[in-house]
C-alpha positions in Angstrom: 102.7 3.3 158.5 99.8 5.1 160.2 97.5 7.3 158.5 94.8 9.5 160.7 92.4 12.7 160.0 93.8 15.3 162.3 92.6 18.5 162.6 95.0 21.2 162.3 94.9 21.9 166.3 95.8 18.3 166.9 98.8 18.5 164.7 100.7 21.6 166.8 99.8 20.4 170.3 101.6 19.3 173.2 105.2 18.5 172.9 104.9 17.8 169.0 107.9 18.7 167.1 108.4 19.0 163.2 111.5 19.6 161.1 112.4 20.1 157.3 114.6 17.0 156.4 118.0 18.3 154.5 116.9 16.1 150.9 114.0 18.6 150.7 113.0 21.3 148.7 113.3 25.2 150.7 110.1 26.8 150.9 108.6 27.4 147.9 105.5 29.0 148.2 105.0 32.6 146.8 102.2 35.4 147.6 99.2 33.4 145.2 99.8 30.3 147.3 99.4 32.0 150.5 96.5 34.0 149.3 94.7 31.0 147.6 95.1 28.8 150.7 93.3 31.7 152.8 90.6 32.7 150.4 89.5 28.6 150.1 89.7 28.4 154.0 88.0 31.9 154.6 85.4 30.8 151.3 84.9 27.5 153.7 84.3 29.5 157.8 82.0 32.4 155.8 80.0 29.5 154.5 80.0 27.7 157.5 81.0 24.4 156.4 81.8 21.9 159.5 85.1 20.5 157.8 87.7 21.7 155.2 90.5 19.5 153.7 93.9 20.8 153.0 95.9 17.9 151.9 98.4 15.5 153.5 101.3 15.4 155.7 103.5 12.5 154.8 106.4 12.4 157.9 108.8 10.1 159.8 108.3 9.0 163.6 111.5 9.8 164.9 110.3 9.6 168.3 107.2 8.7 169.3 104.2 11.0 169.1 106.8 13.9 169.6 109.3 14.4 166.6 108.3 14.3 162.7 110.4 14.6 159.8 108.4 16.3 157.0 108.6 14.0 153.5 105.6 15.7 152.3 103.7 19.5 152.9 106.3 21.5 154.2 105.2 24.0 152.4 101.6 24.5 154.0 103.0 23.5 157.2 105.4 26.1 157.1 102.5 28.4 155.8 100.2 27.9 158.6 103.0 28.5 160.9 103.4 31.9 159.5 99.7 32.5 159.7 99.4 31.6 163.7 102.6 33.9 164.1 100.7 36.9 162.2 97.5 36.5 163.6 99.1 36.0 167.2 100.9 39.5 166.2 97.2 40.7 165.7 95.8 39.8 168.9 95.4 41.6 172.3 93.8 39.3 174.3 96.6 37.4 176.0 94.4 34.1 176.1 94.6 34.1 172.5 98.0 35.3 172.1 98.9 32.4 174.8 97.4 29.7 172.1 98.6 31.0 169.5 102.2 31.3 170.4 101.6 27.6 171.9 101.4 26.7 167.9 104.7 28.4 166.8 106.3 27.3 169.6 106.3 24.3 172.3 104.8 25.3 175.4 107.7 25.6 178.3 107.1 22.8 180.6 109.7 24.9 183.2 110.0 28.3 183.5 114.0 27.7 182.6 113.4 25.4 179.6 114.8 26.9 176.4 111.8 28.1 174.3 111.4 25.4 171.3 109.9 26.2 167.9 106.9 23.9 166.9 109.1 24.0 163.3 112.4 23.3 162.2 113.1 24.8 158.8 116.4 23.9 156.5 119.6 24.7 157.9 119.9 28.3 156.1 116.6 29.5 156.8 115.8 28.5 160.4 117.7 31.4 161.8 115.8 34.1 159.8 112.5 32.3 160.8 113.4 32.6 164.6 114.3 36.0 164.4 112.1 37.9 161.7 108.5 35.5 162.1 109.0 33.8 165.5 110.8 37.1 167.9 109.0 39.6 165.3 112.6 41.6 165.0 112.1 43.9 161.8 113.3 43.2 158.5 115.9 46.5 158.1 116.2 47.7 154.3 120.0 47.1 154.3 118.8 42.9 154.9 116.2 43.4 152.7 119.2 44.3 149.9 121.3 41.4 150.5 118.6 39.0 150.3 117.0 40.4 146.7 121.1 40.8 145.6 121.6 37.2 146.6 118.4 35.9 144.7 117.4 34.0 148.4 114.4 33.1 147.7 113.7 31.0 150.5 113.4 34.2 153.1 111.7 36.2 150.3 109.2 34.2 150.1 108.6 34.2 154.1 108.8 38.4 154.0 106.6 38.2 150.9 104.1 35.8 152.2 104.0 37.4 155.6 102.7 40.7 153.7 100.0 38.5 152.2 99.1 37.3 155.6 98.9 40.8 157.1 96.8 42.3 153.8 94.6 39.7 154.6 94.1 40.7 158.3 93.5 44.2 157.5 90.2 44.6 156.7 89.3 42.1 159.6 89.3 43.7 163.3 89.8 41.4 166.1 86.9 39.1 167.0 86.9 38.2 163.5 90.5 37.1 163.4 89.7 34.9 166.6 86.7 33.2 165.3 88.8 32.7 162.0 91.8 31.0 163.8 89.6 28.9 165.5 88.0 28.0 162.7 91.4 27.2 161.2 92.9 25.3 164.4 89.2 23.3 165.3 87.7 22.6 161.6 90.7 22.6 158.6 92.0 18.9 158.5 94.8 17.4 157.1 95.4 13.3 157.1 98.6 13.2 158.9 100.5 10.0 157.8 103.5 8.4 160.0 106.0 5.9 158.7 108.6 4.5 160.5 110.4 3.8 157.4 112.8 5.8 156.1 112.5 3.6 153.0 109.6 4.1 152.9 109.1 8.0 153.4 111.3 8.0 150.3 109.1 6.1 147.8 106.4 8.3 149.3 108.2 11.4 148.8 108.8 10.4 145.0 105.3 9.7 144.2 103.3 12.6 145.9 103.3 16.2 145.5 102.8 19.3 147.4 99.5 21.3 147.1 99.9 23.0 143.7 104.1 22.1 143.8 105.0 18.9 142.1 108.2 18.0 142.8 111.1 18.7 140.5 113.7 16.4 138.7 116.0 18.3 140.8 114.1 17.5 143.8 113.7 13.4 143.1 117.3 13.4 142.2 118.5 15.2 145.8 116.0 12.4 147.4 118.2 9.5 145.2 121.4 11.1 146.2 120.7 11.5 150.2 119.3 8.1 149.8 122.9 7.0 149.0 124.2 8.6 152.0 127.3 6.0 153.7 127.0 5.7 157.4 128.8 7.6 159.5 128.4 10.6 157.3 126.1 13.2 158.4 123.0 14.5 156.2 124.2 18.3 157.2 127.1 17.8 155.6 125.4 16.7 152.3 122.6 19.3 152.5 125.6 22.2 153.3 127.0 20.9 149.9 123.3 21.1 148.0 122.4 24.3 149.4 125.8 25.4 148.0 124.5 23.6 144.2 121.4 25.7 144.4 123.0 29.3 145.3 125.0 28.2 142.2 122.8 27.6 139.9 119.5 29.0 141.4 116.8 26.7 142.2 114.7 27.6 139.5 117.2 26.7 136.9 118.2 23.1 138.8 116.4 20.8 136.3 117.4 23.2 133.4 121.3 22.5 134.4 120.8 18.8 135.3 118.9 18.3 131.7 122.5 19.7 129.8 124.8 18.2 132.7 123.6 14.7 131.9 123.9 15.0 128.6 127.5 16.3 128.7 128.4 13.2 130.8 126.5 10.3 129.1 125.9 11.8 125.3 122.6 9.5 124.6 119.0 10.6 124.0 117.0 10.2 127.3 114.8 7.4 127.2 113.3 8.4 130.9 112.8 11.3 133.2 115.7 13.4 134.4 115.4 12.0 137.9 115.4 8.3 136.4 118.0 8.8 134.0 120.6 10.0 137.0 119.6 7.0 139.0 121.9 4.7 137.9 124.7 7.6 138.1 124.1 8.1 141.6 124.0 4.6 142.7 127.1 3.6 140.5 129.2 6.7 142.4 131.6 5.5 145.4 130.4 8.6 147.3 127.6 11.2 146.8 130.1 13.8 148.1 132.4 12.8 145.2 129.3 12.6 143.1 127.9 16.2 144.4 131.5 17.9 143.9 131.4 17.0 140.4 127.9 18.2 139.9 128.6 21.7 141.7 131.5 21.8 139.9 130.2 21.4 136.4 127.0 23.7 137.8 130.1 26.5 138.1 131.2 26.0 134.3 127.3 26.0 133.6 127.2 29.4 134.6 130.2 30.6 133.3 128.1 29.6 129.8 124.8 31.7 131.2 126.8 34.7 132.1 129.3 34.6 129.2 132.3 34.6 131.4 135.4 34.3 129.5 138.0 36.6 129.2 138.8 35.7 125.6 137.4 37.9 123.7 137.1 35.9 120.3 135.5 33.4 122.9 132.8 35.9 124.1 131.6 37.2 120.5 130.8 33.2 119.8 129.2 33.1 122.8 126.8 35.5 122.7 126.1 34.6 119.2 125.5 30.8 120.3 123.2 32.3 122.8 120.7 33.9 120.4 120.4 30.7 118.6 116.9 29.4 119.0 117.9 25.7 121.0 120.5 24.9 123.5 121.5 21.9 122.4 125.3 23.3 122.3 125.4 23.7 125.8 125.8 20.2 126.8 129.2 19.7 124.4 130.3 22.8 125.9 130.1 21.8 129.3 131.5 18.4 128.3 134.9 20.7 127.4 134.9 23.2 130.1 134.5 20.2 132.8 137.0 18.4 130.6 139.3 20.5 128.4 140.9 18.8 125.6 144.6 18.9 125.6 146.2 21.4 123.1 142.8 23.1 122.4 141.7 26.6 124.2 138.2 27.6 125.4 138.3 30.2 122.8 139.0 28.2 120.0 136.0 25.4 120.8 133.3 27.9 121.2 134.4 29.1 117.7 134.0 25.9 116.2 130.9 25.1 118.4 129.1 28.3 117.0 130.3 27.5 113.5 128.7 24.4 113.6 126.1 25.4 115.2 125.2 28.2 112.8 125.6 25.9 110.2 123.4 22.9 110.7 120.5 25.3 112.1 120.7 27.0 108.7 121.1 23.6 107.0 117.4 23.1 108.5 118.8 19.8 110.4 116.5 18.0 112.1 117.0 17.8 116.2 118.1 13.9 115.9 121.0 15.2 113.4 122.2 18.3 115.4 122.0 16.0 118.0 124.9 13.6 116.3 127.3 16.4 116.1 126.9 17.0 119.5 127.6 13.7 121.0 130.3 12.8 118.6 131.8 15.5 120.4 131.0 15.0 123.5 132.3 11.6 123.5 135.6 12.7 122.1 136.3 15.1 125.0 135.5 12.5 127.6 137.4 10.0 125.4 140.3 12.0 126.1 141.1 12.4 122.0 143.5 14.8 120.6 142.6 18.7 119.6 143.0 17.1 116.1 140.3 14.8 116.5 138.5 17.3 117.9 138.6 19.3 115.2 137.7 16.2 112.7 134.5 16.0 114.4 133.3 19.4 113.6 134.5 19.1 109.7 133.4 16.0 109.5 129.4 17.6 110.3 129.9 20.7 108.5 128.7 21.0 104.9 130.4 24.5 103.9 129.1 24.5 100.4 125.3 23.5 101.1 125.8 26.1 104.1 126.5 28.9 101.5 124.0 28.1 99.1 121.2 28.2 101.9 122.5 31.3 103.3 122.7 32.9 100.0 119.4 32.1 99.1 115.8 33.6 101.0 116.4 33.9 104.7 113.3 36.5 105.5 111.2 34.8 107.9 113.8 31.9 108.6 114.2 31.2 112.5 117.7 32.2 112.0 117.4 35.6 110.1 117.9 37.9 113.3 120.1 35.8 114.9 122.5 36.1 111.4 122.0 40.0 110.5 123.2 40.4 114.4 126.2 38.5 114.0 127.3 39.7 110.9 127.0 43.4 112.1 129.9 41.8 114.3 131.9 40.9 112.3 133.8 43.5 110.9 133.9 45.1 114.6 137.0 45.3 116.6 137.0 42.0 118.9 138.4 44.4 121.7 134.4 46.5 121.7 131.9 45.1 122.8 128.4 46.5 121.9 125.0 45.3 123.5 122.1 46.0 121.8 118.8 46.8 124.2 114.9 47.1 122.9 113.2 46.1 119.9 115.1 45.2 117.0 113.2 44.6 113.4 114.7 43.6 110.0 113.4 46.0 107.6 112.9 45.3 103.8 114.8 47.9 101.6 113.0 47.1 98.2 109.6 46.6 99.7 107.5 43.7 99.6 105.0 45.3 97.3 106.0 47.2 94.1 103.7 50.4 94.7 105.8 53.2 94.6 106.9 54.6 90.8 111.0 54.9 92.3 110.8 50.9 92.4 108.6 50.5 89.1 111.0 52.0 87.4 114.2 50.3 89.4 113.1 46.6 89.4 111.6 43.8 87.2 109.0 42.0 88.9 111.7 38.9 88.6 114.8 41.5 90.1 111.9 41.4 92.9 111.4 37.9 93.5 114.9 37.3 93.1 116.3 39.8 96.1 113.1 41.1 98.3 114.4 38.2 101.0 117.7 38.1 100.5 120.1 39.2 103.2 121.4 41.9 100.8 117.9 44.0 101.2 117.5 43.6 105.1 118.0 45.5 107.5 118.4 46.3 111.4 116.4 49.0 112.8 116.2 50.0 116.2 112.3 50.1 117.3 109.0 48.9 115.7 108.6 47.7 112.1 107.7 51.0 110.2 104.3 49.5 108.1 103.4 52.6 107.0 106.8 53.3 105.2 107.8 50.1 104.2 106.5 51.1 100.1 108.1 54.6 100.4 111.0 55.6 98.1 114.4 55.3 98.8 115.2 58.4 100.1 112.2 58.4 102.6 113.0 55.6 103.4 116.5 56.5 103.8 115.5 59.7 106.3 113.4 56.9 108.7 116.5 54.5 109.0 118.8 57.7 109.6 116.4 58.5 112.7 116.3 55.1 113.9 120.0 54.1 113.2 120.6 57.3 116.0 118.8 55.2 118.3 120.7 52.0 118.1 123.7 52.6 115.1 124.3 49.4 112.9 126.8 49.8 110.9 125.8 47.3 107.8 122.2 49.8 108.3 124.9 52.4 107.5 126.0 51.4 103.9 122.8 51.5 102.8 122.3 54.9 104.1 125.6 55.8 102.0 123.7 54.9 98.9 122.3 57.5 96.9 119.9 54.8 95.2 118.6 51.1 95.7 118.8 49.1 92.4 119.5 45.2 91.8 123.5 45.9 91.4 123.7 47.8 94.9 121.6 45.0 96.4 123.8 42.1 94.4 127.0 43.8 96.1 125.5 43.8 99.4 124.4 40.3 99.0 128.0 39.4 98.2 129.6 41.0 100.9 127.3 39.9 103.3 127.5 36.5 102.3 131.5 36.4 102.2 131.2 37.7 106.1 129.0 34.4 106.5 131.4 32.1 105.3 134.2 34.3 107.0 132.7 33.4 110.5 130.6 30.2 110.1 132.7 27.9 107.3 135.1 25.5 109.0 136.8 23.5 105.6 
C-alpha cells in the first residue's frame, strides 16, 4: 500500500483512469455538500492560503499508475469532476477549456482514439453522466419527470448539484473562475492511497468514511456480500441485482429494511451492528446470488407492508391501524409470514391477530424486551414451519384480554396510544368495503372540560363524576384542526356548535353521537364509555 500527498492536478493527469467499484454506494452528495466543499475552498484561495486539504482517496491499482478503483471519496471525486465540467462550460479561452476538458476526460493520444472519461461512475449512472455533464446535452422536462417519479436519486443529485456549481459561478466573471480553478487544480490536496490488495481495500473501506457520509449498514453489508463473490461470476452481475435491492426499497430506507429483515430471519436481540450481525449470514450462504434473491425478495414483501398493499380488505384496516402504532416492532413477524406463509392461515387473518396483539401489549404498557417475546415466539413458529393452530396459540398465549379491558377502560388522555385508539375505533363500525383517509391535524377534544368553570357543568357533575370520566374514552373526541383552548370550558351546546363546524371538515362519526345529544351528564358519558369499550374488545381481544 502507498500513500502520497497529491494535489488535485496530479490526480486527473495523463492517462489516469478512475471507476466507481459495483459494492459502492451511488453518489450521494446533495446541494449543502457541494456548496460547503466550494465555500471552504473559495474561504481558502480568497485568503490566500498556499495549501488546502480535502480528505483521502482510498483506491486499487488495477494497472499501474493508469487505472484506480475508488474504495473511498467517490463522492468528492465525482464532485470535482462536475466542477471542472461546469467551469470548463464557463470558459472562452480555448487554453482553458483545453485543460479543463483534459480533467473530465483523457486526453486523445490519436486523433481516432475513442474519447475516454477521466471517471467511471456505477453501471446506471454512467450514461447520464456522459451525456448530460460530459457532452452538455440538456436535461428535457419530460426526463426531468421520470427521474423525480422514479425517486433516482443518484442523477438528481448530479442535476441538483450542477445548479449549485453554476449559482456559484454567477456572480464570478471569467478571470476569476480561471484563477479559482487553478487554485483548485495547483493548491487543494488530497493524500491519494494505493493498495494492491483487494483485501485490503475492503478492511479500508469498512473503517473509513466519506467527507461528512459515514457509511451505512447497508453499505458494509453490500462490501461483505461482494466480498463473497465465487470466481467466475462477474461483479456486474451482482451489482445489476443490488441496484435492483435499492430501486426496491430506496436507498434511504436500506438499513431501515435490513434492521426488520434480520430480525424476521434470526428472531434474537442484536448484540452487534447491522453490518456485523449479517456477517455470519452472508458467509454461511452457498451463493450471494441465492443470498441477494432472498433479500430482494423479502425487500418486495417489505414494501407491500410500507404501502399497505393487500387486497383484503379486513387485512388493510389492520394494517393501517398497526401503522399508527408508535414502534415497528411488528414488522419483522410480519415479514417472517409474508416471506414464509403458514399453511392454512391467510395474510388477512395474521395481520388481524398481529394488530390485536399489538394493540394490546402497547396498552398493557409492556416493556420493549416483552413485546419483543411475542414477536419472536412468532417468528420462530413461521420459520419452524408449525401449524395455523400453533400459530394462533402463540398470540393467546401473549394476550391478557382481561387486564387489556381494564387498562383501556380506565384513563387513556395523554397515553401514547390514545389517538392511535379513538382512530381505530371510529373504524370500526365502518363498512370494511370504504375506506376513509383522514388528512391534517387531528386533536382529541375533552367534552366535560378539564376545569369545572362553567355553571352548565357545576350543576351536571360532582367534582368525583369529574375525576372519574374527564379522561376516559367516553368524553374524547376527534376534531378536525387545532385544539380549541379557548372553548374547551364552554357549555355544551357551544361546545356542540364548534364540533358541528369542525366535524364538516373532517366527519367522525363517534364525534357525531355526541352532537346527537341534547346534554352531557355522567349517564350519557357512562354509555359512551361502554360502547366504546365493547368496540375495543370487539377488535383487539383474541380469547
Amino acid at each position: 500500500m502507498e500513500a502520497s500527498e497529491r494535489t488535485i492536478s496530479q490526480i486527473l493527469t495523463e492517462q489516469i483512469r478512475y471507476e466507481i467499484p459495483p459494492y459502492q454506494r451511488p453518489y450521494s452528495w446533495e446541494k449543502g455538500n457541494v456548496e460547503q466543499l466550494l465555500d471552504d475552498v473559495w474561504e481558502a484561495y480568497e485568503a490566500g492560503d498556499e495549501e488546502y486539504f480535502i480528505g483521502s482517496l482510498i483506491t486499487i491499482e488495477r494497472t499501474k499508475g493508469a487505472l484506480y478503483d475508488v474504495v473511498d471519496g467517490q463522492q468528492r471525486l465525482t464532485t470535482l469532476n462536475l466542477i471542472f465540467a461546469r467551469l470548463r462550460d464557463k470558459m472562452s479561452d480555448p487554453y482553458a477549456m483545453v485543460d479543463l476538458e483534459a480533467r473530465v476526460r483523457l486526453p486523445k493520444k490519436n486523433r481516432d482514439d475513442e474519447s475516454k472519461p477521466r471517471l467511471t461512475l456505477r453501471g446506471r449512472d454512467q450514461a447520464f453522466y456522459l451525456k448530460h455533464v460530459l457532452d452538455k446535452q440538456p436535461v428535457s422536462a419530460a426526463i426531468l419527470a421520470e427521474l423525480e417519479k422514479s425517486q433516482d436519486k443518484p442523477k438528481l443529485n448530479i442535476l441538483e448539484n450542477i445548479g449549485a456549481i453554476d449559482r456559484f459561478c454567477e456572480s464570478k466573471d471569467e478571470n476569476t473562475i480561471q484563477a479559482f480553478k487553478d487554485y483548485l487544480l495547483d493548491s487543494v490536496f488530497v493524500v491519494l492511497v494505493a493498495t494492491q490488495s483487494t483485501k485490503s481495500a475492503y478492511r479500508l473501506f469498512n473503517v473509513l468514511n466519506a467527507r461528512g457520509m459515514p457509511l451505512s449498514n447497508a453499505d458494509l453489508i453490500k462490501n461483505l456480500l461482494f466480498a463473497r463473490l465465487i470466481a467466475g461470476r462477474k461483479s456486474e452481475d451482482l451489482e445489476e441485482r443490488w441496484l435492483e435491492l435499492e430501486e426496491t426499497i430506496g436507498i434511504d430506507r436500506l438499513d431501515q429494511f435490513f434492521a426488520h429483515h434480520r430480525s424476521s430471519f434470526v428472531a434474537v436481540k442484536s448484540r452487534k451492528s447491522l453490518h456485523e450481525e449479517f456477517e455470519p449470514l452472508i458467509e454461511n450462504t452457498a451463493d450471494p446470488f441465492l443470498f441477494i434473491e432472498e433479500i430482494t425478495a423479502s425487500a418486495k414483501n417489505y414494501v407491500r407492508i410500507l404501502q399497505a398493499s393487500f387486497d383484503d380488505s379486513t387485512a388493510l384496516r389492520s394494517l393501517r391501524s398497526l401503522h399508527r402504532v408508535a414502534f415497528e416492532e411488528w414488522i419483522p413477524p410480519l415479514l417472517a409470514f409474508l416471506n414464509k406463509p403458514t399453511a392454512g392461515m391467510t395474510e388477512g387473518e395474521f395481520i388481524v391477530l398481529l394488530e390485536k396483539i399489538t394493540y394490546q401489549n402497547w396498552i398493557r404498557r409492556l416493556a420493549f424486551t416483552a413485546r419483543l417475546t411475542v414477536y419472536f415466539q412468532l417468528i420462530n413458529a413461521i420459520r419452524e414451519g408449525k401449524t395455523a393452530k400453533d400459530v394462533v396459540a402463540v398470540f393467546q398465549a401473549g394476550a391478557n384480554d382481561v387486564e387489556f379491558r381494564t387498562l383501556l377502560d380506565g384513563e387513556v388522555y395523554g397515553r401514547p396510544f390514545a389517538h392511535a385508539v379513538l382512530m381505530r375505533l371510529e373504524e370500526a363500525d365502518q363498512d370494511e368495503s370504504v375506506t376513509k383517509t383522514y388528512r391534517g391535524k387531528i386533536t382529541i377534544e375533552h367534552v366535560l372540560p378539564q376545569t369545572l368553570k362553567d355553571p352548565y357543568w357545576v350543576e351536571r357533575f360532582t367534582d368525583e363524576q369529574h375525576r372519574s370520566w374527564l379522561h376516559r374514552l367516553g368524553n374524547l373526541a376527534l376534531l378536525a384542526g387545532t385544539k380549541n383552548y379557548r372553548a374547551q370550558y364552554f357549555a355544551f351546546d357551544r361546545k356542540k356548535q364548534i364540533y358541528t363546524e369542525k366535524n364538516k371538515i373532517v366527519s367522525f362519526d363517534t364525534t357525531k353521537q355526541i352532537l346527537g345529544a341534547d346534554h352531557w351528564t355522567s349517564d350519557q358519558v357512562e354509555t359512551r364509555q361502554d360502547n366504546l369499550v365493547a368496540r375495543a374488545m370487539n377488535v383487539w381481544a383474541i380469547g
